[in-house]
DRENTORKOL-3810 file (N, C-alpha, C; in nm, 4 decimals):
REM DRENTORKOL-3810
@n.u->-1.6638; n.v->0.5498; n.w->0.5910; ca.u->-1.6707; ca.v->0.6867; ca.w->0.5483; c.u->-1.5507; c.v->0.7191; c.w->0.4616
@n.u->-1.5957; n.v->0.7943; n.w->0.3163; ca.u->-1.4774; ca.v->0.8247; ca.w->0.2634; c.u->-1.4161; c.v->0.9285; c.w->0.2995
@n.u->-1.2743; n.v->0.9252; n.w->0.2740; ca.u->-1.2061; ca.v->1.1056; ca.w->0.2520; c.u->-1.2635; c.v->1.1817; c.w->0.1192
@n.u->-1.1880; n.v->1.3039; n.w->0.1371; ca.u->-1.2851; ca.v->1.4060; ca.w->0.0978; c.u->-1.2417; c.v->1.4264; c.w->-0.1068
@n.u->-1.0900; n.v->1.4013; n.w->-0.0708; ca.u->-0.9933; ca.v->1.3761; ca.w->-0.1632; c.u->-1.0063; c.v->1.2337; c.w->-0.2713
@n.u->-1.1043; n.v->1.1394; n.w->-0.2409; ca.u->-1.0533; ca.v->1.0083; ca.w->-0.2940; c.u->-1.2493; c.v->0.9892; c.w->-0.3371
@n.u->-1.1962; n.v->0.9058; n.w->-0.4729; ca.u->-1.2977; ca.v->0.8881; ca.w->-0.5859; c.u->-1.3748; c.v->0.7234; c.w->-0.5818
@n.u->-1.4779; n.v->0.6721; n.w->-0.5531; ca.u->-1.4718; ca.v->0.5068; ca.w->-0.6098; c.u->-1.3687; c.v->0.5085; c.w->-0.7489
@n.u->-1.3160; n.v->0.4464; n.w->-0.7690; ca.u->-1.2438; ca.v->0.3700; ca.w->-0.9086; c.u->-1.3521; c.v->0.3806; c.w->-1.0344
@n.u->-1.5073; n.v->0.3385; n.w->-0.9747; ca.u->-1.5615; ca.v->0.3133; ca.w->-1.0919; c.u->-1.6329; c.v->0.4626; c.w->-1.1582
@n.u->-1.6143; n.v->0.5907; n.w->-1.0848; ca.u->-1.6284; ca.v->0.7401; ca.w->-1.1088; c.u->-1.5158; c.v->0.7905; c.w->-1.1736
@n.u->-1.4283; n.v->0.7398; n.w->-1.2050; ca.u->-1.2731; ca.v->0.7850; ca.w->-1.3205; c.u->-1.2734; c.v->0.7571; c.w->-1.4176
@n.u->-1.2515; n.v->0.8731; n.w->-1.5335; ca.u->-1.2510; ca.v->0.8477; ca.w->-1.6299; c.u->-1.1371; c.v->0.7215; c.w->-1.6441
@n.u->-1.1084; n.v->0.6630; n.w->-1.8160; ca.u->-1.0133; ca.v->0.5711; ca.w->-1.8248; c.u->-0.8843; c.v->0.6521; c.w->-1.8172
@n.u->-0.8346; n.v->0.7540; n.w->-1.8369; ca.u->-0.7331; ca.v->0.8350; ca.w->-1.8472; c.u->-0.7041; c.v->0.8143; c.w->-1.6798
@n.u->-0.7810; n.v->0.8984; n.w->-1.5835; ca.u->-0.7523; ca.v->0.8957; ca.w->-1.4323; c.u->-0.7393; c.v->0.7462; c.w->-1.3772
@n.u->-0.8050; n.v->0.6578; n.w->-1.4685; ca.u->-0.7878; ca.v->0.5229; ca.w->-1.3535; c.u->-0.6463; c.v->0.5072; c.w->-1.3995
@n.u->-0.6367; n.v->0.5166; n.w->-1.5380; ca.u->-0.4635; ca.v->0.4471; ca.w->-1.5701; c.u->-0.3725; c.v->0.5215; c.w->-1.5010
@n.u->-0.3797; n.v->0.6405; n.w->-1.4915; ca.u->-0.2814; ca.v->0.7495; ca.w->-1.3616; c.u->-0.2590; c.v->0.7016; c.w->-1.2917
@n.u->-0.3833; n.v->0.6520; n.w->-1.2083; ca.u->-0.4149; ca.v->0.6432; ca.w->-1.0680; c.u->-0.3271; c.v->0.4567; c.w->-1.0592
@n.u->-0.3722; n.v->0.3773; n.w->-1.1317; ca.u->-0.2993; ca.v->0.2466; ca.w->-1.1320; c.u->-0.1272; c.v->0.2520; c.w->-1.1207
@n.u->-0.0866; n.v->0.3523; n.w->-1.2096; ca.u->0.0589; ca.v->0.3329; ca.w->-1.1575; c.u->0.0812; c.v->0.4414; c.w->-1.0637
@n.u->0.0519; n.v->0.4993; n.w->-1.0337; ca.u->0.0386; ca.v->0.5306; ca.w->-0.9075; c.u->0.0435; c.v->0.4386; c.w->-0.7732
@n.u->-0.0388; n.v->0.3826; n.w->-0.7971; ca.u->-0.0901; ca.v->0.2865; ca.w->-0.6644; c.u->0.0833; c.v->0.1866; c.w->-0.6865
@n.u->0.0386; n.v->0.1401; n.w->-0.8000; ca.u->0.1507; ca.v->0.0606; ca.w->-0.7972; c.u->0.2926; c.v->0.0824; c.w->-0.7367
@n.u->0.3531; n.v->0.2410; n.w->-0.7947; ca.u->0.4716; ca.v->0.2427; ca.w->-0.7426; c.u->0.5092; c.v->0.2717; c.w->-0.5731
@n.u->0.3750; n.v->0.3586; n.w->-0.5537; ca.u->0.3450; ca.v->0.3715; ca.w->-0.4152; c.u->0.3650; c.v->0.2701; c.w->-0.3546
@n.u->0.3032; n.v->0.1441; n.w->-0.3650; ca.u->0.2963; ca.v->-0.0181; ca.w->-0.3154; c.u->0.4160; c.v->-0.0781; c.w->-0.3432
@n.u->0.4526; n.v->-0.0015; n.w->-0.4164; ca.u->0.6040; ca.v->-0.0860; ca.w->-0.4372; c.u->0.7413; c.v->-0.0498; c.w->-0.3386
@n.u->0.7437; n.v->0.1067; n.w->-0.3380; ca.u->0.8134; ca.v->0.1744; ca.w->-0.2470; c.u->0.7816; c.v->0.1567; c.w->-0.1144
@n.u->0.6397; n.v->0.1459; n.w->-0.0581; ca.u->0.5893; ca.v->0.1219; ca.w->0.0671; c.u->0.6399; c.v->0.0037; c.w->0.1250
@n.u->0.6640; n.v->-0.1267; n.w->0.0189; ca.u->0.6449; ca.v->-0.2923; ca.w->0.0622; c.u->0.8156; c.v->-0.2852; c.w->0.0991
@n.u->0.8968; n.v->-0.2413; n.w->0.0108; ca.u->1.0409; ca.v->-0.2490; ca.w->-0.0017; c.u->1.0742; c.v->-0.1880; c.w->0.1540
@n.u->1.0466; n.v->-0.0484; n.w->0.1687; ca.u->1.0559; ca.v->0.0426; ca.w->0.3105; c.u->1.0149; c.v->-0.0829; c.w->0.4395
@n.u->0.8699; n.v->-0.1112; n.w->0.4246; ca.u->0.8200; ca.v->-0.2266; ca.w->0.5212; c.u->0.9007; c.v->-0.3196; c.w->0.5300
@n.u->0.9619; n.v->-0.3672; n.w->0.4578; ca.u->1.0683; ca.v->-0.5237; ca.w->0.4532; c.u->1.1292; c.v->-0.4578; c.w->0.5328
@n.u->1.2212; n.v->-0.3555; n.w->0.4863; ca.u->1.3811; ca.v->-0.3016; ca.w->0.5218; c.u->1.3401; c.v->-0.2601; c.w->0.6700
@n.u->1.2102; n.v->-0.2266; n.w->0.7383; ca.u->1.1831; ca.v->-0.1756; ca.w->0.8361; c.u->1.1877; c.v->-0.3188; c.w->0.9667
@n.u->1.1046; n.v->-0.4016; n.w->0.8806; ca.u->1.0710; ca.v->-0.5212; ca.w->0.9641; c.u->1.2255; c.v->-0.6301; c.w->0.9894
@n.u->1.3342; n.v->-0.6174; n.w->0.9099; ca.u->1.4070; ca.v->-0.6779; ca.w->0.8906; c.u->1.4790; c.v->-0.6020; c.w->1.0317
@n.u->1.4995; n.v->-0.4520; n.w->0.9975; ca.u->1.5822; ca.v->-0.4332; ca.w->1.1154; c.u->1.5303; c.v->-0.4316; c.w->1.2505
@n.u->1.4187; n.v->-0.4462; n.w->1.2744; ca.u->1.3151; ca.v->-0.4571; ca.w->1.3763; c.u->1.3299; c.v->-0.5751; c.w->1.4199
@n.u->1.3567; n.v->-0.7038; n.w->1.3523; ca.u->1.3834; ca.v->-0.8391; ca.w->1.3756; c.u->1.5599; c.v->-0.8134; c.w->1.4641
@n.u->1.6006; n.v->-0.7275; n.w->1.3606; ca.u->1.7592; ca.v->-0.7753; ca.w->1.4023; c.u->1.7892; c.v->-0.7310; c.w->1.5569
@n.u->1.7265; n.v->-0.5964; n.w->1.5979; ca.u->1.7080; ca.v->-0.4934; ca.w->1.7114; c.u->1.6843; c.v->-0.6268; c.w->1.8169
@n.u->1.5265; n.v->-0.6649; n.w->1.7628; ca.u->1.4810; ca.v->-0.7583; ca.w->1.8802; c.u->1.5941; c.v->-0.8841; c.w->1.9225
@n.u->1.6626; n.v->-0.9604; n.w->1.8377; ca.u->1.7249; ca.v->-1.0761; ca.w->1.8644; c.u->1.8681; c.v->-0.9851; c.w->1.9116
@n.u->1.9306; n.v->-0.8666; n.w->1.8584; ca.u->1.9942; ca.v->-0.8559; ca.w->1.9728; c.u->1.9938; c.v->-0.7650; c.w->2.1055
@n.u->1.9205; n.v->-0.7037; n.w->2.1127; ca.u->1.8945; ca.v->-0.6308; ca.w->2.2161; c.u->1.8093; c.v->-0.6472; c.w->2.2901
@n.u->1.7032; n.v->-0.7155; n.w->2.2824; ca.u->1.6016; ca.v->-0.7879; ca.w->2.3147; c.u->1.4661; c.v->-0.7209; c.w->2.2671
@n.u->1.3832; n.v->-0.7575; n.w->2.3266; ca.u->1.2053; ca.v->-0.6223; ca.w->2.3120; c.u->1.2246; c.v->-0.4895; c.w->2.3781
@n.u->1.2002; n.v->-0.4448; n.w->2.2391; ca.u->1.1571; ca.v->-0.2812; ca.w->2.2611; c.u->1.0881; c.v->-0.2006; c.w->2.2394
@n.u->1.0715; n.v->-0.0711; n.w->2.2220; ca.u->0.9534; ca.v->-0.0619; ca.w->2.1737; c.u->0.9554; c.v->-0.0385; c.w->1.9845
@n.u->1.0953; n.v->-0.0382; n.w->1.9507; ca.u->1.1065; ca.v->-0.0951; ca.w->1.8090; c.u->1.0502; c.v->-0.2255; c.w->1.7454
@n.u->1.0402; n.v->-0.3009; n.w->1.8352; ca.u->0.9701; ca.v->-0.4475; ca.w->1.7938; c.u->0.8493; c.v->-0.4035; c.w->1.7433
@n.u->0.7946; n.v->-0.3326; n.w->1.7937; ca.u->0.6416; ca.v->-0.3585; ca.w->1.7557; c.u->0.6208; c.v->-0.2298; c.w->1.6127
@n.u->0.7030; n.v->-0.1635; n.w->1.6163; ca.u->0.7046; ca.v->-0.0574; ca.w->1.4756; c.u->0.6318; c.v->-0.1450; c.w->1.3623
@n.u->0.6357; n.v->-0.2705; n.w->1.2840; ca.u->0.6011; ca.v->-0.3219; ca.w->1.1949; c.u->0.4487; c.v->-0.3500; c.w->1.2215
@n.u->0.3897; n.v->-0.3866; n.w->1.2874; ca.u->0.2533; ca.v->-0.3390; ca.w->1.3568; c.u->0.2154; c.v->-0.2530; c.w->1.3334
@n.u->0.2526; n.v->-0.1037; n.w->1.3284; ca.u->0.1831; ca.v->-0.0080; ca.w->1.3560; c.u->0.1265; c.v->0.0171; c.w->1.1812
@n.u->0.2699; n.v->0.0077; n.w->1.1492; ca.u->0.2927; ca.v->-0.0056; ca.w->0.9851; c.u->0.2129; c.v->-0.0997; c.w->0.8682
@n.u->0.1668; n.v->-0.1873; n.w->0.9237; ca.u->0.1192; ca.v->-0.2812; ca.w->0.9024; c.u->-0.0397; c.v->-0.2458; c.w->0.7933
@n.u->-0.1152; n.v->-0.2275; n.w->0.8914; ca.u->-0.2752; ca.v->-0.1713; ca.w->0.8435; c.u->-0.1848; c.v->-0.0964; c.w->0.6849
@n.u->-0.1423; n.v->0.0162; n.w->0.6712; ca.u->-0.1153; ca.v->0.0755; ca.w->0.5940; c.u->-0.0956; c.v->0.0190; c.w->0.4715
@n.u->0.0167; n.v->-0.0760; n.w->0.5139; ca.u->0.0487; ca.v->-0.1714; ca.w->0.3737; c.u->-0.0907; c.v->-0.2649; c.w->0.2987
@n.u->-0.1498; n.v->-0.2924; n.w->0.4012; ca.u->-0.3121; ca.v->-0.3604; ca.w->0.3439; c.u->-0.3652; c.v->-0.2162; c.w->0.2884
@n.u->-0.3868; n.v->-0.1347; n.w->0.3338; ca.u->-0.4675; ca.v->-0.0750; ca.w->0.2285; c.u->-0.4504; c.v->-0.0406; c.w->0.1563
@n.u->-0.2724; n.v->-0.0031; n.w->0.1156; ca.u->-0.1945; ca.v->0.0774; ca.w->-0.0101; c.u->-0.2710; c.v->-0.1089; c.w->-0.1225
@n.u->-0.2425; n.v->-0.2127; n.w->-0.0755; ca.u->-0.2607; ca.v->-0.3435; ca.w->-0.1433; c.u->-0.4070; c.v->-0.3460; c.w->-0.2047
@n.u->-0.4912; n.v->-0.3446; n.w->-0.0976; ca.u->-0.6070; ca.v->-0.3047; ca.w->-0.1279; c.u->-0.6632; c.v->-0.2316; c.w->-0.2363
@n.u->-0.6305; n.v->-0.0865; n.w->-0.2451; ca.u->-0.6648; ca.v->0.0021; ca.w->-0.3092; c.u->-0.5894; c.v->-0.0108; c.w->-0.4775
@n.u->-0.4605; n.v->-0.0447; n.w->-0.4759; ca.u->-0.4407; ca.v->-0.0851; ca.w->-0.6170; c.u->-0.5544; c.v->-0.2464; c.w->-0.6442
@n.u->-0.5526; n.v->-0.3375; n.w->-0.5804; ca.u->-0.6233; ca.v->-0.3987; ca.w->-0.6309; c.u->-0.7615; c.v->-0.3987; c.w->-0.7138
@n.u->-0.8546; n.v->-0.2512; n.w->-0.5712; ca.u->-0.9792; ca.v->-0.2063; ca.w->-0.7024; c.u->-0.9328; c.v->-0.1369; c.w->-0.8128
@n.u->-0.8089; n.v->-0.0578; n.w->-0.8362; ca.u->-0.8202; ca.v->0.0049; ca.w->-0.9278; c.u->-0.7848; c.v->-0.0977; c.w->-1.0291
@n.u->-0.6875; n.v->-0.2054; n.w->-1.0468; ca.u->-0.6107; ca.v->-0.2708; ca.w->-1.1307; c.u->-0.7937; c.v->-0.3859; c.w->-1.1748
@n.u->-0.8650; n.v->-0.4015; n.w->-1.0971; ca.u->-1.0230; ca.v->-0.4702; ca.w->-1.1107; c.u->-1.0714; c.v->-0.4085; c.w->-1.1818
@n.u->-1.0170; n.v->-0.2369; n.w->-1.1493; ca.u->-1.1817; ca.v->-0.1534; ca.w->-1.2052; c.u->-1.1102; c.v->-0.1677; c.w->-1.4161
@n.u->-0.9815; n.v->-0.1405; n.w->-1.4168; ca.u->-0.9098; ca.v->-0.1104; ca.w->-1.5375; c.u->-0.9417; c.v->-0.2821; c.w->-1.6444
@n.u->-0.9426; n.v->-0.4163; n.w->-1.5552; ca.u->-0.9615; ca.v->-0.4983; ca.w->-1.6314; c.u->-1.1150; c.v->-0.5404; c.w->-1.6687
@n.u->-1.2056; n.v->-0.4622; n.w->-1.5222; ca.u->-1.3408; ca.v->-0.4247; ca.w->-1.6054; c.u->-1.3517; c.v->-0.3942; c.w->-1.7383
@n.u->-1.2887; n.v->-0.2805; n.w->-1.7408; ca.u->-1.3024; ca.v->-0.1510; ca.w->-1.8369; c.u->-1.2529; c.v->-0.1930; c.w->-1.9830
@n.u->-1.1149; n.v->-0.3060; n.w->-1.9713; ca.u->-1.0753; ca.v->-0.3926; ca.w->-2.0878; c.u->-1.0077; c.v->-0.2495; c.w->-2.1705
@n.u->-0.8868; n.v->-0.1706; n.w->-2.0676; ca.u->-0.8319; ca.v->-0.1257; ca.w->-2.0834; c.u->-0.6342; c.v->-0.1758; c.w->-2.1054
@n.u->-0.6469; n.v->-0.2474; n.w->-2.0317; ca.u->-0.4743; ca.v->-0.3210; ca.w->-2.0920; c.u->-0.5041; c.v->-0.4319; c.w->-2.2197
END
């Protein structure tokens, strides 16, 4: 089921998909960097303090980063459809 807010890729004009591509992109970019820096200290927590319930934070986080990945991927598909770059 979609949200109420969000378009297939292949219903955007070429103007909105190219928006929407760097969009996704920087989003995915800021998201992946945050996720590292998150999982890194989540590693460090666990080896010295042992398991907590910080360990498992990168988990929860996780799904999210697949779909931010996901979703630029149709759009960056739908744009080399389109034989727009």
């Amino acid at each position: 089921m979609k949200s109420k807010g969000t378009k297939d890729p292949a219903e955007l004009t070429d103007e909105e998909i190219l928006k929407n591509v760097k969009l996704t992109k920087s989003v995915l970019i800021s998201f992946s960097v945050i996720f590292v820096l998150l999982l890194a200290t989540c590693l460090y927590i666990t080896v010295t303090k042992g398991f907590s319930v910080f360990s498992v934070l990168p988990l929860t986080f996780f799904p999210i980063l697949v779909t931010n990945i996901i979703t630029h991927s149709k759009m960056t598909d739908e744009v080399k459809k389109r034989n727009l770059i």
